[in-house]
C-alpha positions in Angstrom: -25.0 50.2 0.0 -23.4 51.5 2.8 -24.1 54.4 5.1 -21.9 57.1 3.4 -23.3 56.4 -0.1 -26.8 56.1 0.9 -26.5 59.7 2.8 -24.6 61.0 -0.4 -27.4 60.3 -2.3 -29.8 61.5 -0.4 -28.0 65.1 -0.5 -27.9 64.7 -3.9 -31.6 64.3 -4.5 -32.3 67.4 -2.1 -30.0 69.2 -4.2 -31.7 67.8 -7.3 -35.0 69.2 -6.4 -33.6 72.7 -5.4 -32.0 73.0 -8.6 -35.6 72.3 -10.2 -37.1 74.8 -8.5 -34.4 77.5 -8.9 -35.3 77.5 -12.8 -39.2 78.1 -11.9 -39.0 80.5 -8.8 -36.2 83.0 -7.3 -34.0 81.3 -4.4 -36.2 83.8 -1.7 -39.3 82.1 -2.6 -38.6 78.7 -2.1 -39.4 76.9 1.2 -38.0 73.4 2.5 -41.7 72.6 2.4 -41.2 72.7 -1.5 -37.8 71.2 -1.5 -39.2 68.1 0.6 -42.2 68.5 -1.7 -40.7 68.2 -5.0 -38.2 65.1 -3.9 -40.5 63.1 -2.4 -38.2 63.1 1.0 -39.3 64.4 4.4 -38.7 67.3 6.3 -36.3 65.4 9.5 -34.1 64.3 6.3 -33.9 67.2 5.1 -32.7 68.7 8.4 -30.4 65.7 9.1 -28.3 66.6 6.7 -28.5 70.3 6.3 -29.3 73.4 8.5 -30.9 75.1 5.9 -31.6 75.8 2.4 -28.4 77.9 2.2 -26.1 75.5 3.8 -27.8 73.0 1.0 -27.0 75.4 -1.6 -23.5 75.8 -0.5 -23.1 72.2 -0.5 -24.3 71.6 -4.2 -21.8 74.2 -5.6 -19.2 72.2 -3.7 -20.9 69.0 -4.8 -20.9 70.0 -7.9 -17.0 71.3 -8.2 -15.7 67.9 -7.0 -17.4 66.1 -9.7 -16.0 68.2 -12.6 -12.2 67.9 -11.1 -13.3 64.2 -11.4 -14.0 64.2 -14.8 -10.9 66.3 -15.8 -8.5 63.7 -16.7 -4.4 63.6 -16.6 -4.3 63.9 -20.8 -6.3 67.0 -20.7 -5.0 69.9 -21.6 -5.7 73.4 -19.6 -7.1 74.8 -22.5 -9.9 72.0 -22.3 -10.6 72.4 -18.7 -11.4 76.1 -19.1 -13.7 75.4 -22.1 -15.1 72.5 -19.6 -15.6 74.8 -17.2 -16.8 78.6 -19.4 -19.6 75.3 -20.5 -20.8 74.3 -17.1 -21.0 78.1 -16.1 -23.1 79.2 -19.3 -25.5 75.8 -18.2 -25.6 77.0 -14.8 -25.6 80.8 -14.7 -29.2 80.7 -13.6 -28.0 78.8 -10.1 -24.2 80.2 -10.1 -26.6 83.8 -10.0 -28.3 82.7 -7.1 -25.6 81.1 -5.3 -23.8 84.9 -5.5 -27.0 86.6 -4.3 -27.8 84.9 -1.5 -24.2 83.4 -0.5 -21.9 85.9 -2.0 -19.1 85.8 -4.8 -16.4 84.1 -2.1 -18.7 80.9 -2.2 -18.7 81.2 -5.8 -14.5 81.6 -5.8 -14.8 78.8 -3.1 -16.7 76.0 -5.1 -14.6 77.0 -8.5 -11.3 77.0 -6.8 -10.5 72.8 -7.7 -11.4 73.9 -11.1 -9.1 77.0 -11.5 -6.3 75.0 -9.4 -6.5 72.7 -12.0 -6.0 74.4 -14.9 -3.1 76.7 -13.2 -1.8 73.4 -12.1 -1.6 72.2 -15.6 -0.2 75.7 -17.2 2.4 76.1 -14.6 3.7 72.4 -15.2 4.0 73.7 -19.0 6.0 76.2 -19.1 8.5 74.7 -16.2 8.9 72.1 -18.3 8.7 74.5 -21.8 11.8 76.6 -20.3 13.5 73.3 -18.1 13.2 75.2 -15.1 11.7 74.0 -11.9 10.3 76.6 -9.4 10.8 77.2 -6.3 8.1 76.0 -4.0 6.6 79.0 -2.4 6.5 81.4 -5.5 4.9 78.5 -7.9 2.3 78.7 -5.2 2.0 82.2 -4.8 1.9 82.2 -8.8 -1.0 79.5 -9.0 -3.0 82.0 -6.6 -1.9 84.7 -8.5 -3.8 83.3 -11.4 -6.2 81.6 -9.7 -7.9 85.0 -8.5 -7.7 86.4 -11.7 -9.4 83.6 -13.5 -12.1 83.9 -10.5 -12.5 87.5 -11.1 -13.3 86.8 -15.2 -15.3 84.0 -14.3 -17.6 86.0 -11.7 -18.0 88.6 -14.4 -19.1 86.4 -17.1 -21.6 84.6 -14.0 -22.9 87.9 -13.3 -22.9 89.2 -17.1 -26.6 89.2 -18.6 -25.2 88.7 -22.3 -23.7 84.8 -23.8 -20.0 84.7 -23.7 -17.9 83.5 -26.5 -16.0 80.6 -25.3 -13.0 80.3 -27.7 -12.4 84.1 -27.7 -12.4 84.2 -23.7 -10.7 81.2 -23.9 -8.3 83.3 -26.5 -7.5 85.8 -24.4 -7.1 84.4 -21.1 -4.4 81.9 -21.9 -2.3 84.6 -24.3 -2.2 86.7 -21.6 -1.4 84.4 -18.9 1.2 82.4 -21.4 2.9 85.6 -22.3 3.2 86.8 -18.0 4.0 83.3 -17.8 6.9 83.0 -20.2 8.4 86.0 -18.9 8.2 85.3 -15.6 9.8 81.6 -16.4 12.6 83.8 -18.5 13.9 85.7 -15.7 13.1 83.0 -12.9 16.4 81.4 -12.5 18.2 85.1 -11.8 15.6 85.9 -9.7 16.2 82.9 -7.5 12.8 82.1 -8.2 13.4 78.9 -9.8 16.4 76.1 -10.6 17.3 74.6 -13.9 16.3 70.9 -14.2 16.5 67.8 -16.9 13.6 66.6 -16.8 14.1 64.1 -19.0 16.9 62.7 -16.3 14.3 63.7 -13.5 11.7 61.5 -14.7 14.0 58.5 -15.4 15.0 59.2 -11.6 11.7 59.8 -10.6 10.8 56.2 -12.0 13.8 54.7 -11.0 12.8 55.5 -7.3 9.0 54.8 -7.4 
């Protein structure tokens, strides 16, 4: 096992045991003394690798963004991602709660963002291909941050809500009203100069003709 792996790990364990004691004690009560405790790792470990308990939280919410992107798959849907995702927040909302009390809600917006770029990833390639338009590099990314923000700004509400969410109803309303913006938008895109008409069906015989 190499260097890399082995120090991955050993973040991963720290994080592990912080993540224990999060469901038995509020994040201002715990210590590293009880992090080191509860892992079985030592205290010079623990500040090899991180400054301090928040830079070890801040690392786990990162941690733990790039491993759903990973799981998220080229077949799935943006529909499943977001259900993927409301899942892992109603799992979590006891840590996601104490990552935005002690952190803030822009490390919250910062681990979700591979999550939301995902999904706005996937329903921007929809409807460009839906419409056979193509847009224009710097509005498509000013739309995905468009969206991106707005998903963030449901998704902090629901973290910071005290009440269960209902998954297939936010799930519901979110994507009819970011289809319908959507569709519009991609309906007036071309005159806007906003975006170009494309075949994709000749673009992706190109596209593999080239590759």
């Amino acid at each position: 096992m190499n260097y890399t792996v082995t120090s991955n790990n050993t973040k991963k364990t720290l994080a592990h045991a912080l993540k224990m004691l999060l469901e038995k004690k509020p994040l201002s009560k715990i210590t590293v003394s009880d992090i080191i405790r509860e892992c079985g790792l030592n205290r010079k470990t623990f500040y090899y690798h991180f400054q301090d308990i928040h830079d070890l939280l801040k690392w786990m919410l990162n941690q733990e963004a790039i491993e759903r992107v990973k799981s998220f798959t080229a077949a799935m849907k943006y529909e499943e991602g977001m259900y993927f995702l409301l899942k892992y927040i109603e799992e979590n909302k006891h840590i996601l709660n104490c990552v935005c009390d002690s952190l803030g809600s822009i490390e919250i917006k910062r681990g979700l963002y591979q999550d939301f770029d995902f999904i706005a990833e996937r329903m921007l390639s929809t409807v460009e291909q839906s419409r056979g338009i193509r847009l224009i590099p710097e509005y498509r990314d000013f739309l995905k941050s468009f969206f991106i923000e707005a998903m963030s700004g449901k998704l902090l509400d629901i973290i910071q809500s005290k009440e269960e969410c209902d998954r297939d109803q936010i799930i519901e309303d979110v994507f009819f009203t970011i289809s319908i913006s959507l569709e519009g938008i991609a309906d007036s895109a071309v005159s806007a100069g906003k975006a170009e008409k494309i075949n994709y069906d000749l673009y992706a015989h190109n596209h593999l003709a080239n590759s």
